[in-house]
C-alpha positions in Angstrom: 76.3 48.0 54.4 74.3 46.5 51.3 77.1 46.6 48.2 76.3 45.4 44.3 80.3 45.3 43.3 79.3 45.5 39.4 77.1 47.8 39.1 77.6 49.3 35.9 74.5 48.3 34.3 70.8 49.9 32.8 68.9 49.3 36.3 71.7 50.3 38.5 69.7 53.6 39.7 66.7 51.0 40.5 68.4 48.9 43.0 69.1 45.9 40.5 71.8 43.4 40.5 72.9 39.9 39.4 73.0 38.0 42.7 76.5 36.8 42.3 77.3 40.1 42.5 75.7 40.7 46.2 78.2 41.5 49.2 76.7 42.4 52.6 78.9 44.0 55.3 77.7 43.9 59.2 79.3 46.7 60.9 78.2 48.4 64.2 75.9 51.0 62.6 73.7 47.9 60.9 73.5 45.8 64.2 72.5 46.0 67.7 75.1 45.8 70.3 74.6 41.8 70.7 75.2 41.4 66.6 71.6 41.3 66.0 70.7 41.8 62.2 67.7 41.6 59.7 68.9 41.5 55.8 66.3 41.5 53.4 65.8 41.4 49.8 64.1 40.1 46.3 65.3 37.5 44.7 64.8 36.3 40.9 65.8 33.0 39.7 66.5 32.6 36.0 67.1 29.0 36.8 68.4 26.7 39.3 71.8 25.5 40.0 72.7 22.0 39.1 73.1 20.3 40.7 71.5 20.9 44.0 71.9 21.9 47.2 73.0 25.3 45.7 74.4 28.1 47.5 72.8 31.7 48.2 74.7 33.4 50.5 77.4 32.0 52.1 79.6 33.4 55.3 83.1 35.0 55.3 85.8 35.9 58.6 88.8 36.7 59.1 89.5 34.0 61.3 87.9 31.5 59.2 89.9 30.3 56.1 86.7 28.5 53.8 83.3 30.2 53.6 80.3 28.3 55.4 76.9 28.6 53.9 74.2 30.6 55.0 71.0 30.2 52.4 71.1 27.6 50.4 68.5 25.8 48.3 68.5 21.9 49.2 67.9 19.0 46.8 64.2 19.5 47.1 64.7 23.0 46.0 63.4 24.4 49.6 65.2 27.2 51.1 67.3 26.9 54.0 68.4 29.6 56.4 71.4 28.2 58.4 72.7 30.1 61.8 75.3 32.8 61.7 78.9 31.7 62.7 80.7 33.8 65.5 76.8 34.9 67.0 75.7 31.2 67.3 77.3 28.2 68.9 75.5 25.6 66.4 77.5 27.6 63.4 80.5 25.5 64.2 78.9 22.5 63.0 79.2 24.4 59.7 82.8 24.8 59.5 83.4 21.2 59.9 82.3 18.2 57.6 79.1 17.8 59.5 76.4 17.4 56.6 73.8 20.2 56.9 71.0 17.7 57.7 72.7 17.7 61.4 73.1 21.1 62.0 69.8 23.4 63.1 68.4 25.2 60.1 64.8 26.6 58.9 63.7 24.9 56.4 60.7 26.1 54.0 57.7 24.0 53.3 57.2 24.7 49.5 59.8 25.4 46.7 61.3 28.4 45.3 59.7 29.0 42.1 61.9 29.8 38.8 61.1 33.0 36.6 59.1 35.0 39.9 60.3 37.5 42.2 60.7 36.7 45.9 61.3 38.6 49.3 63.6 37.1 51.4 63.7 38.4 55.0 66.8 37.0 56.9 66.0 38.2 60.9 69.0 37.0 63.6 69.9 37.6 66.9 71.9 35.5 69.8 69.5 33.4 70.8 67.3 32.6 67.6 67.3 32.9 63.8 64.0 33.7 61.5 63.2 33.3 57.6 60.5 35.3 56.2 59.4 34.9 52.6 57.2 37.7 50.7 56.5 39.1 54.1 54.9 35.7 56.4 57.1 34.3 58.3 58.2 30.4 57.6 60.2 29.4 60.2 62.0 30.0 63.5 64.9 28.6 65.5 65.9 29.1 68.9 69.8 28.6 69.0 72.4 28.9 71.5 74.3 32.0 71.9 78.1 32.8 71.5 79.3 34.4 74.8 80.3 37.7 75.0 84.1 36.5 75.8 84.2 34.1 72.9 83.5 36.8 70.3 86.1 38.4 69.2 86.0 42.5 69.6 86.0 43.5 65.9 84.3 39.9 64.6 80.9 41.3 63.8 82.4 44.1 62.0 84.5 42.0 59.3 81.8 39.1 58.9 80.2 39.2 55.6 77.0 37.7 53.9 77.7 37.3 50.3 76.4 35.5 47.6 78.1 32.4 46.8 76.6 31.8 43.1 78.7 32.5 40.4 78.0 31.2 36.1 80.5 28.5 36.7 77.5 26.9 39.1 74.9 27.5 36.1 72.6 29.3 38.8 71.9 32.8 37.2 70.3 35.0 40.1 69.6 38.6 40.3 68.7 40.5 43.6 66.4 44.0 44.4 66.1 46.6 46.4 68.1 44.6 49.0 68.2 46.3 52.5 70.1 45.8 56.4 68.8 46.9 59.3 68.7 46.4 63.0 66.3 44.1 64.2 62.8 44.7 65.7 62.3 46.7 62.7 58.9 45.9 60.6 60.6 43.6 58.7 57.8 42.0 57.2 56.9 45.6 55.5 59.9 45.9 53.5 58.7 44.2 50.7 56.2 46.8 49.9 58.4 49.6 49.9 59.9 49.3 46.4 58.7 46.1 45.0 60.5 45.2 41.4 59.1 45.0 38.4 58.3 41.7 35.5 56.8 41.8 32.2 54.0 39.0 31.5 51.9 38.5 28.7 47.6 38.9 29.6 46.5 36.0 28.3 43.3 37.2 28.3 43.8 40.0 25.6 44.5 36.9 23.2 42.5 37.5 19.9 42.4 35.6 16.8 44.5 32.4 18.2 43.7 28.9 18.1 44.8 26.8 21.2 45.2 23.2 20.5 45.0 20.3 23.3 47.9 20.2 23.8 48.6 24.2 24.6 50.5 25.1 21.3 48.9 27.9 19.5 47.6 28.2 15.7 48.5 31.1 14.3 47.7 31.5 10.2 50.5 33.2 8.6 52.3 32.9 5.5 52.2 35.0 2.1 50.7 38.6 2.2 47.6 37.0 0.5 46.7 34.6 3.8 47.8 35.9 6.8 45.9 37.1 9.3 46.3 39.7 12.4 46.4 38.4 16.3 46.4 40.7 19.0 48.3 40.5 22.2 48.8 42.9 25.1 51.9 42.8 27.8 51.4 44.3 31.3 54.6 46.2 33.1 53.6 44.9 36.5 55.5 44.7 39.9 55.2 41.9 42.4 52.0 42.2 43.5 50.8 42.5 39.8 49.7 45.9 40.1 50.8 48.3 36.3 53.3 50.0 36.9 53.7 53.4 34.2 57.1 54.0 33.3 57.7 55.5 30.0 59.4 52.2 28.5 58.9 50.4 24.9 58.6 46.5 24.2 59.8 44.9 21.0 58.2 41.6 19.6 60.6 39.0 18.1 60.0 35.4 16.8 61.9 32.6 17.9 62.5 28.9 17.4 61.1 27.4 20.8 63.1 24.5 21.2 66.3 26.6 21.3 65.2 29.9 21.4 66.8 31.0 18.2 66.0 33.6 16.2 63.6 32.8 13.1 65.3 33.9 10.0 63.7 35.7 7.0 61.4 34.0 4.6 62.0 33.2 0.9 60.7 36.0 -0.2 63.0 38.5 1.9 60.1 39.3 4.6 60.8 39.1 8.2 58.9 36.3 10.4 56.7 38.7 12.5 55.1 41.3 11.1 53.3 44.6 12.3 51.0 47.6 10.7 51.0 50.5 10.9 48.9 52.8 8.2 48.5 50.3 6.2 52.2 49.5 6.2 53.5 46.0 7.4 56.7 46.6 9.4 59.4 43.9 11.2 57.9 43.9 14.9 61.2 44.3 15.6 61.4 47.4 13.8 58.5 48.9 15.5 58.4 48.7 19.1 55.3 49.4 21.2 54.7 52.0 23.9 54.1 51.3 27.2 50.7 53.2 28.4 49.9 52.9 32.4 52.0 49.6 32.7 50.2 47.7 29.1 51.9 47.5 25.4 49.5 45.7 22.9 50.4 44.6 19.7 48.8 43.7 16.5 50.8 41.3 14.6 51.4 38.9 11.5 53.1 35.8 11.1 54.5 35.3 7.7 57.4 32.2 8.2 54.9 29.3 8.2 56.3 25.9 10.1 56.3 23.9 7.2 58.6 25.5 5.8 61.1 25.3 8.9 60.5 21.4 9.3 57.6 21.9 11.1 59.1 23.2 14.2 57.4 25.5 16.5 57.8 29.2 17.2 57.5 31.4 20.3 57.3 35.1 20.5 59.6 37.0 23.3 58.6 40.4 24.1 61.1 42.7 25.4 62.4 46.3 26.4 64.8 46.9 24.3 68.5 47.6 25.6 67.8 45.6 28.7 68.4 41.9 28.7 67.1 41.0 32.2 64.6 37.7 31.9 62.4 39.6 34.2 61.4 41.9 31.6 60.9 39.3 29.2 58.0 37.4 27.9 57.8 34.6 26.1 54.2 32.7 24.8 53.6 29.5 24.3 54.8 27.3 22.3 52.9 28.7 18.4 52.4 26.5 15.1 52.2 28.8 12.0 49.6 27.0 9.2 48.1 28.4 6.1 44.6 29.6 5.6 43.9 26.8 3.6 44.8 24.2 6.6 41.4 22.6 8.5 41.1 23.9 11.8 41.7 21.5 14.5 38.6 20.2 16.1 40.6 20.4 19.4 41.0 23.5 19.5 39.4 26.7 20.4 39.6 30.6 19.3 40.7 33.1 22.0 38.8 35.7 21.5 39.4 39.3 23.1 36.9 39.4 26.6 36.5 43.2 27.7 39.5 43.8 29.5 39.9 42.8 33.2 39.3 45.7 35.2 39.2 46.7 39.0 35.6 47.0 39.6 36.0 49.6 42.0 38.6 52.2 40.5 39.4 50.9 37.2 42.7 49.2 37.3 43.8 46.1 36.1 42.0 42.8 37.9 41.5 39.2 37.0 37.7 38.1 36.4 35.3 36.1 38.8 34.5 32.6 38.1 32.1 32.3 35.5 29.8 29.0 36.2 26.9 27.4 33.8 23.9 27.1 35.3 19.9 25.8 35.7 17.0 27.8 36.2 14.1 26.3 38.4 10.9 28.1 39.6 10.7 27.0 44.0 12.1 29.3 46.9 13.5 25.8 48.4 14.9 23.3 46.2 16.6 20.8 47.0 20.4 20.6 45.5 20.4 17.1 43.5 23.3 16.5 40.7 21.8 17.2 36.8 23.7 17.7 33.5 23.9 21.2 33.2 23.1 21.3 29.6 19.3 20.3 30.5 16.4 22.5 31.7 14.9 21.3 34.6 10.8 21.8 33.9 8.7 23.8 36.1 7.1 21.8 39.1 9.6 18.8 38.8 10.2 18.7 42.6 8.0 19.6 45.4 9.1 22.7 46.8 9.2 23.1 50.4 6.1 24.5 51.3 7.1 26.9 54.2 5.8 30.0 51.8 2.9 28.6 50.0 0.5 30.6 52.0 2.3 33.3 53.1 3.9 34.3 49.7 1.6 34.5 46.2 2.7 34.8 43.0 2.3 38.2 41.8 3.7 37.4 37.6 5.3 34.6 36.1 8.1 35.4 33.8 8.7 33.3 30.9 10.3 29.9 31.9 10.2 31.1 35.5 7.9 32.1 38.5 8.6 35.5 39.6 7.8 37.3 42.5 7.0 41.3 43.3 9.0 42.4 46.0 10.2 45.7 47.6 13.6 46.6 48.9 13.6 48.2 52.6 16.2 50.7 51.3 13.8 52.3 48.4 10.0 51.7 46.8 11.0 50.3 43.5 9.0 47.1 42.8 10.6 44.4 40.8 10.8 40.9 40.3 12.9 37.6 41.5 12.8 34.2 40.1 13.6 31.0 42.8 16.7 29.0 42.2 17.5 25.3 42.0 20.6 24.1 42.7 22.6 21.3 41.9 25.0 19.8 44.7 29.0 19.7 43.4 30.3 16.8 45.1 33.7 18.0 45.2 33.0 20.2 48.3 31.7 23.0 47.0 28.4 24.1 46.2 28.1 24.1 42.0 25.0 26.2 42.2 23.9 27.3 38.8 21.1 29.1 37.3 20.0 29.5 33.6 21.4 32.8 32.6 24.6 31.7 33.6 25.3 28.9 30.4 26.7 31.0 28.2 29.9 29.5 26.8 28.5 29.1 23.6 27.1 32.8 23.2 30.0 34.7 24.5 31.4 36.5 21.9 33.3 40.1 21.2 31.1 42.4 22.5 30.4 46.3 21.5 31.6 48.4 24.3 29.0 50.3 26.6 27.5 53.6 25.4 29.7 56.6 27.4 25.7 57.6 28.8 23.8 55.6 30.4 20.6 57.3 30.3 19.3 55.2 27.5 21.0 52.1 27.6 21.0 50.5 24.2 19.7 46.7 23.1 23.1 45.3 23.2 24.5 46.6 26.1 21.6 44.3 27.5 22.0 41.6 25.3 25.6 41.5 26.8 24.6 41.6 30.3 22.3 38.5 29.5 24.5 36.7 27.7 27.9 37.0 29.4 29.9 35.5 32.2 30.0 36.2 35.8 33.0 38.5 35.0 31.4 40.1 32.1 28.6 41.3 34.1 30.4 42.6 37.1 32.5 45.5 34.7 29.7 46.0 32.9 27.8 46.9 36.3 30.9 48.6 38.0 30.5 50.9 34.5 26.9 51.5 34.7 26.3 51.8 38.4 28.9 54.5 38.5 27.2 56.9 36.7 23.9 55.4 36.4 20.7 56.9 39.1 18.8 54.3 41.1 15.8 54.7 38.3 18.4 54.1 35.7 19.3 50.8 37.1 15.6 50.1 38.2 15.4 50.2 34.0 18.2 48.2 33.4 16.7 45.6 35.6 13.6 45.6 33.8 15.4 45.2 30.5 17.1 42.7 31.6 14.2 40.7 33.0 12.4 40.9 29.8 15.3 39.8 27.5 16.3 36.9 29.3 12.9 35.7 30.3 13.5 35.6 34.3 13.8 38.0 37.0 16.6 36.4 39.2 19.4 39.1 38.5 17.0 41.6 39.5 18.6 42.1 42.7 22.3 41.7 42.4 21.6 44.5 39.5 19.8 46.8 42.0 22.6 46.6 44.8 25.7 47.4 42.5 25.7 51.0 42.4 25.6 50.7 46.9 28.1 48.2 46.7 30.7 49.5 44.5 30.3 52.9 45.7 30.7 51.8 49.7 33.2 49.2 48.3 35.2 52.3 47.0 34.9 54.3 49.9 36.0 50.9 52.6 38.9 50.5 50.1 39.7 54.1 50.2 39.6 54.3 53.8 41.8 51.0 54.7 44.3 51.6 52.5 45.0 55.2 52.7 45.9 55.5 48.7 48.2 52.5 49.1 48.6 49.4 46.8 49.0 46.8 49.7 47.6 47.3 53.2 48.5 44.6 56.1 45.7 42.3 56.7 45.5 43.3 60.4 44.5 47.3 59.1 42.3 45.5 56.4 40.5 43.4 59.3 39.5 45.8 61.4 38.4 48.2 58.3 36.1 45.5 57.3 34.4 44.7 60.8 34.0 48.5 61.1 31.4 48.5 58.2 30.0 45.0 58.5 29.0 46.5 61.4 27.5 49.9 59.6 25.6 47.7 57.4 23.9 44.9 59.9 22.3 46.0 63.0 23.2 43.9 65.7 24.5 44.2 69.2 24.6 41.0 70.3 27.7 39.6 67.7 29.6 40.7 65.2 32.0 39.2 63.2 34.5 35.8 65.2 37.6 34.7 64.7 36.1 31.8 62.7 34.1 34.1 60.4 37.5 36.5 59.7 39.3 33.0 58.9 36.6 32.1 55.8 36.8 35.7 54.6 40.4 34.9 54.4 39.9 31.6 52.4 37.0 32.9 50.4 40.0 36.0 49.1 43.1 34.3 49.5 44.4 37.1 51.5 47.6 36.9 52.7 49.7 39.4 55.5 49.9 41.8 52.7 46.4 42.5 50.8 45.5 44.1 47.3 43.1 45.7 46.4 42.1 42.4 43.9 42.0 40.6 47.2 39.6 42.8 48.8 37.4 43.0 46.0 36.9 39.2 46.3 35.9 39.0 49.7 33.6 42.3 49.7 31.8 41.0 46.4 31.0 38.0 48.9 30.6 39.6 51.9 28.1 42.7 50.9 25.5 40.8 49.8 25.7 38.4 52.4 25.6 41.5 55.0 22.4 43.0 53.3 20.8 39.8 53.5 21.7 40.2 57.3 20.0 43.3 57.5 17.0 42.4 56.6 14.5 41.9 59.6 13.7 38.4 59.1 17.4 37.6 58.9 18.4 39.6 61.5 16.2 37.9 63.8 18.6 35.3 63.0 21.6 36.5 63.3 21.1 38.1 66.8 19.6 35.4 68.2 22.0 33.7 70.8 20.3 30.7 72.1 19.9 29.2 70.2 21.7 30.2 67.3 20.1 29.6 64.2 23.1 31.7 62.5 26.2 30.4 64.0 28.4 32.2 61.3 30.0 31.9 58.4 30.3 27.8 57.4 31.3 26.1 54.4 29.7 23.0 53.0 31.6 20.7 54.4 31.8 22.0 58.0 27.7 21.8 58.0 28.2 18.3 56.9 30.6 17.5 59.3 28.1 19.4 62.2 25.1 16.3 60.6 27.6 13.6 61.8 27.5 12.5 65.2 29.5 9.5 66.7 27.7 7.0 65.3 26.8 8.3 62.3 24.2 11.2 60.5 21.6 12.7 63.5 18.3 12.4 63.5 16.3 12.8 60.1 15.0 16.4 60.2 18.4 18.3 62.0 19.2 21.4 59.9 21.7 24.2 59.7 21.4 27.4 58.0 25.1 28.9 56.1 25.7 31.1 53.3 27.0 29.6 50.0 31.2 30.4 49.9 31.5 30.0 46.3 28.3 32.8 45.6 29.9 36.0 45.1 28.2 39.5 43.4 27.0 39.7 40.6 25.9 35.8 40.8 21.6 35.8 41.2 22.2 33.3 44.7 24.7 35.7 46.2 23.6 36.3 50.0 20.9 34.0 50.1 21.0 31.3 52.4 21.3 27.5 52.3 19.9 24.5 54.4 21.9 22.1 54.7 19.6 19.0 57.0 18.7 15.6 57.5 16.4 13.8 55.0 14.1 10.9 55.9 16.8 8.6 53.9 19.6 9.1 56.3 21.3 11.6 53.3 22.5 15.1 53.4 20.5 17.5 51.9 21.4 20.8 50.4 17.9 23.5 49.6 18.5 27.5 48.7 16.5 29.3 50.6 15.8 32.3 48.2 15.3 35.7 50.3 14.0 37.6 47.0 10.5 36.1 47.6 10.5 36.9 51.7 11.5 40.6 50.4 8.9 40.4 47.7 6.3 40.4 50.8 4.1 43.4 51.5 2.9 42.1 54.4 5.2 43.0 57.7 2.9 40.7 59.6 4.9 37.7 58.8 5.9 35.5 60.7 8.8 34.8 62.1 11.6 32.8 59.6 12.6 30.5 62.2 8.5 29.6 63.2 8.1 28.5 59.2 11.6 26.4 59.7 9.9 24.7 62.1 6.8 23.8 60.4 8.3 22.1 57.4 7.7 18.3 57.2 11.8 17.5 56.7 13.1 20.4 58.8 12.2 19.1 62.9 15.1 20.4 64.7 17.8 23.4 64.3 21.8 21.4 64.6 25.5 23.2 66.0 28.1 23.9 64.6 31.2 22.0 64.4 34.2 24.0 63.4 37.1 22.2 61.1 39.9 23.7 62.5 
């Protein structure tokens, strides 16, 4: 039995409590017949106890008089999960002196973060003890049991787990939705049943704020005369950062942030933060803001200026008023208040309000791809070398490969670019494609970049997207061209939605002749398949959840790789499941943010598969020419035998891991080979000009590999495990 002994508190109906307050009773009805137990729960520290190790939970018996521990955070602020006294022999150790280095524990691998919830999963039985944190499992210990004589008859039923942290320790702790059960339960799927809730600021709605170097932010405030609104928005989220909607407000309030303290009145009698409303400035504290589907925004004024508070800084907390938990509080950073007359720093930089993050395939909240500058070059094969990315690299600087010089002809150049007329296989619409050069990222990944992609000094606030899309104005366009990776993927989602395949065939076009190159031509033309049949896998997997496990997810995702590329020779390995994972960051327990980042990589890689010259590929077995998915530095790795690189000429074909929809290079391949100089190479190998051919004569990819002057001879694989 799970108790909270105070429990006269606001969030008492939704399983909240300080941990201090935590007292868990095993009786019979909890426990299997051998005293086998799991315990689970969140866990929120406010801070950390000083000094450390710090107690948890500790152990109580009748027959013992001091209380042993049983989590504890060490002096490295890991978690430790010690074994249960009275079920396992090595829990004597703990009611003697013997220092908790000598007796068997589970220790974690990375600290316990401060200020973020946590799910502990405590799982023990006679012979072993496990520790589970948000749902993986981080440890296990095979101890020895207590013999059925040596137990006493009623023990199990009067041991308790309680938590040993009290304010006299400094250690403020609250607990959630905390649950016993037998063991052999799903465990692991107890942290999704009811996961609590923290408010956080979005960053990313920031408008009108200067950040300095250093991370304080410049807000101008002062008389009535000079101050100027900044916006900011706070999500409601749970664990898993998904909005939650509960009919809740948020009050804004200005504090000193070295103490926290709060900022008094100015001079002239006005409070220090400020809000409108009709016109009217109100105290922010005065006018609280509404939560709508899990997000408050507030538009506010500073009029307390530093300078006259000895130049200290301020912070803003949001919180709901009436409930003083620090998990549904929100503080920003650290904010200097200057006058309108005061030069701008020329370290800083404005945040300006980006179109709000959105899931691309239902709507919801989601954070942004990776937006990266970029180079333009006109070759289907070029080879990656490092250039500053604020340079143009001229037409016909490099000798391209020369594997589609007869084969392919130009059909139009576009301005600063060769383009190419091509036709997809899945309808007639002719349209253009522009051929990459990359430059190589020697970091380990591959810093592709293309010329429509430098745009941090064009981005700016953006008019929103007409509700139709049949005639799709001038800006709408010009935003498309001159945004950010993330930019253009919600402006897409939003189109291709309720766009028609001509629709988008226009939009393409448009695009093609504002920004002078037809590269994006085809990650444009695919978005209304991909987010539909990304909707649709999503909607399948997850059955309407929030989280699915990554097993249910896995074997959703093979089922319509295998929809989309016809093979029946291989589908998708162990080693190709294990880069999805890397490429998403999936964990056991998947969102739907985490899907979207693996199918925006995946889908265009799998239509490239499709197509016949790349499926040729794929299937083929021996040899290989596709051995799966790779990163950069397992191809280079495959290039180095014993004694150093193979022989000038070996090659290996992969897919770029850091090229996800809407980027131009997404799904196109790389070769990664051999040169004459004893270096590794790196070329894109652009499949907009193969599917630009109308000739279905060609021949085969691999054949023109082959002929190539550098390319002699097709490498393996070596896995980094």
């Amino acid at each position: 039995m799970v108790k909270i002994l105070d429990g006269a508190n606001v969030l008492e109906e939704m399983n909240y409590g300080l941990l201090k307050d935590l007292r868990v009773e095993l009786k019979d009805s909890d426990t299997e017949e051998n005293g086998a137990f799991c315990f689970s729960f969140w866990l929120y520290l406010a801070n950390y106890g000083s000094p450390l190790p710090c107690g948890i939970l500790h152990q109580e018996h009748i027959d013992i008089n001091s209380s042993v521990p049983f989590l504890l955070l060490n002096e490295k602020k890991k978690m430790m999960l010690l074994p249960v006294i009275f079920l396992h022999k090595e829990a004597s150790m703990l009611v003697g002196l013997n220092p908790l280095t000598e007796v068997p524990s589970i220790v974690t691998q990375f600290d316990i973060p401060l200020k973020k919830w946590v799910h502990v999963g405590c799982e023990a039985s006679q012979n072993s003890l496990r520790l589970r944190v948000n749902g993986e499992i981080v440890g296990e210990k095979h101890l020895t049991p207590v013999l059925n004589d040596e137990l006493h008859a009623d023990g199990m039923k009067r041991r308790a787990l309680p938590c040993i942290i009290g304010e006299y320790q400094g250690f403020q702790g609250y607990v959630h939705f905390a649950k016993l059960s037998p063991s052999g339960l799903p465990l692991k799927t107890h942290c999704i049943e009811d996961p609590p809730l923290q408010l956080s600021i979005d960053s990313s709605s920031a408008s009108d704020i200067e950040e300095d170097g250093d991370g304080v932010w410049s807000i101008v405030g002062g008389k009535a005369s000079c101050r100027r609104n900044f916006s900011l928005d706070v999500t409601l989220l749970d664990a898993f950062d998904q909005p939650l909607n509960k009919e809740m407000e948020v009050v804004a309030s200005l504090l000193y942030a070295d103490n926290n303290e709060p900022v008094p009145e100015t001079n002239d009698g006005e409070a220090p933060l400020l809000t409108s409303y009709d016109g009217i400035e109100y105290a922010s504290s005065d006018r609280p803001s509404k939560l709508i589907s899990g997000r408050a925004s507030f538009k506010l004024k500073m009029s307390q200026l530093s300078s006259k508070c000895d130049n200290r800084l301020f912070r803003i907390r949001f919180e709901i008023p009436k409930i003083r938990y620090p998990f549904l509080e929100a503080f920003s950073p650290p904010i200097r208040c200057i006058s309108r007359s005061r030069n701008a720093r020329a370290s800083s930089i404005t945040l300006k309000k980006l179109p709000s993050g959105v899931h691309l395939l239902n709507g919801s909240q989601s954070p942004g791809l990776d937006d990266r500058s970029s180079e333009l070059l006109n070759s289907v094969v070029r080879e990656a070398k490092p250039s500053p990315s604020s340079k143009r690299v001229k037409l016909g600087q490099e000798k391209p490969f020369e594997i589609f010089a007869d084969s392919f002809t130009s059909k139009r150049a576009d301005k600063e670019c060769k383009s190419y007329a091509f036709t997809t296989t899945e309808g007639n619409h002719t349209y253009g494609s522009n051929l990459v050069r990359k430059p190589e990222n020697h970091d380990g990944s591959d810093n592709f970049s293309s010329d429509s992609e430098t745009s941090e000094t064009t981005k700016s606030d953006l008019m929103s997207i007409p509700s139709s899309t049949n005639q799709l104005s001038d800006m709408v366009v010009f935003k498309y061209c001159l945004g950010g990776l993330s930019e253009r993927a919600v402006l897409l989602k939003e189109i291709a939605l309720s766009a028609r395949e001509e629709e988008l065939v226009k939009f393409a076009d448009q695009v093609s002749l504002f920004s002078g190159c037809s590269h994006h031509r085809h990650q444009i033309m695919i978005a209304k398949r991909l987010i539909e049949e990304g909707i649709e896998a999503w909607n399948l997997i997850s059955q309407k959840n929030d989280h699915v496990l990554w097993e249910n997810l896995l074997s959703g995702v093979k089922e319509h790789f295998v929809k989309i590329v016809p093979c029946g020779t291989r589908s998708l390995t162990h080693q190709d499941v294990e880069l999805l994972r890397g490429i998403s960051g999936c964990q056991e327990l998947v969102s739907q943010d985490h899907f979207e980042k693996m199918w925006f990589w995946l889908y265009p890689v799998a239509l490239s598969l499709s197509q016949v010259w790349i499926n040729a590929l794929w299937s083929s077995v021996s040899p290989k020419w596709i051995e799966g998915f790779i990163t950069k530095e397992e191809a280079e790795s495959s290039l180095q035998g014993p004694g150093g690189f193979q022989e000038p000429g070996t090659f290996v074909l992969r897919f770029p891991t850091s090229r996800s929809w809407p980027h131009p290079d997404a799904g196109n391949l790389v070769i990664t080979y051999i040169g004459s100089d004893y270096a590794i190479h790196h070329r894109l190998l652009s499949l907009d000009l193969m599917y630009s051919s109308r000739d279905r004569t060609v021949r085969p990819l691999q054949d023109m590999l082959l002929e190539e002057p550098e390319l002699s001879r097709l490498g393996r694989i070596q896995r980094i495990h």
